[in-house]
N, C-alpha and C positions, 0 to 999 in steps of 0.2 A: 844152199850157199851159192849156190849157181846162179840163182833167177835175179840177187843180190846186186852179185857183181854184171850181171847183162845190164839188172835196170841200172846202175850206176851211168854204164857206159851211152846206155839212152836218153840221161837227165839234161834236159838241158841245161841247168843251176851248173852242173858239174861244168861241161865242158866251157862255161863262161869261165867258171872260177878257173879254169885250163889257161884259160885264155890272156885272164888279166895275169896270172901265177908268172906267164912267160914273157910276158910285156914287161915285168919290175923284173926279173932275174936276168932276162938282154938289158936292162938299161944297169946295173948292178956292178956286172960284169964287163959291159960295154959302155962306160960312162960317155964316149962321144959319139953315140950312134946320132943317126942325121935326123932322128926325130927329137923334137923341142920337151925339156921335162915336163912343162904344161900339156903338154900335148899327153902324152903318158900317164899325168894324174888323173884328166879329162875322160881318157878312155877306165882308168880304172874306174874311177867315180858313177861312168853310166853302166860297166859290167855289173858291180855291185850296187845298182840301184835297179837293174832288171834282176840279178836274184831274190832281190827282197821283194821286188813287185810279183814275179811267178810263186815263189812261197807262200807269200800272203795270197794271193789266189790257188793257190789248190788248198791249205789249209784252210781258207770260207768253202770254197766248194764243197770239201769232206765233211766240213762240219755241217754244211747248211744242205745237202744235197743239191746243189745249185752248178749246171755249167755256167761260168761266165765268158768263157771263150768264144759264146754265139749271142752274148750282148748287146741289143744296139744292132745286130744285122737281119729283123725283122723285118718284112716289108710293112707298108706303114696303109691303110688301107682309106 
C-alpha cells in the first residue's frame, strides 16, 4: 500500500490534475481573481491534454515494450 501511494505522489498525471483541480477551485471561490476566465479554461484545457498525452504514452510503451521518451533524439548518421 505503500509503494501506492509514493508512486501517486511521483506521477506526473497526478500532480497536473493538482494543478488544474486548484486553478477551478480559486476561481470558484474567488470569482474576481486578476486572471481572465479564458485564461483559466486555456490552462485547464492544456493540463488535461498533457494527461491524456502521457497516458497514452506509457499505456503504448507497456503494451508495445517501446520507450518513446527517446524518440526522435537519435543521432542521424
Amino acid at each position: 500500500m505503500k509503494n501506492k501511494g509514493y508512486n501517486l505522489l511521483k506521477s506526473r498525471k497526478f500532480w497536473a490534475a493538482v494543478v488544474a483541480i486548484v486553478y477551478c477551485v480559486i476561481y470558484q471561490f474567488w470569482p474576481d481573481w486578476p486572471i481572465p476566465e479564458e485564461t483559466i479554461v486555456g490552462v485547464v484545457a492544456t493540463v488535461v491534454s498533457y494527461i491524456l498525452g502521457v497516458a497514452l504514452e506509457d499505456g503504448l510503451s507497456k503494451k508495445n515494450d517501446i520507450d518513446f521518451r527517446g524518440f526522435g533524439n537519435q543521432d542521424k548518421e
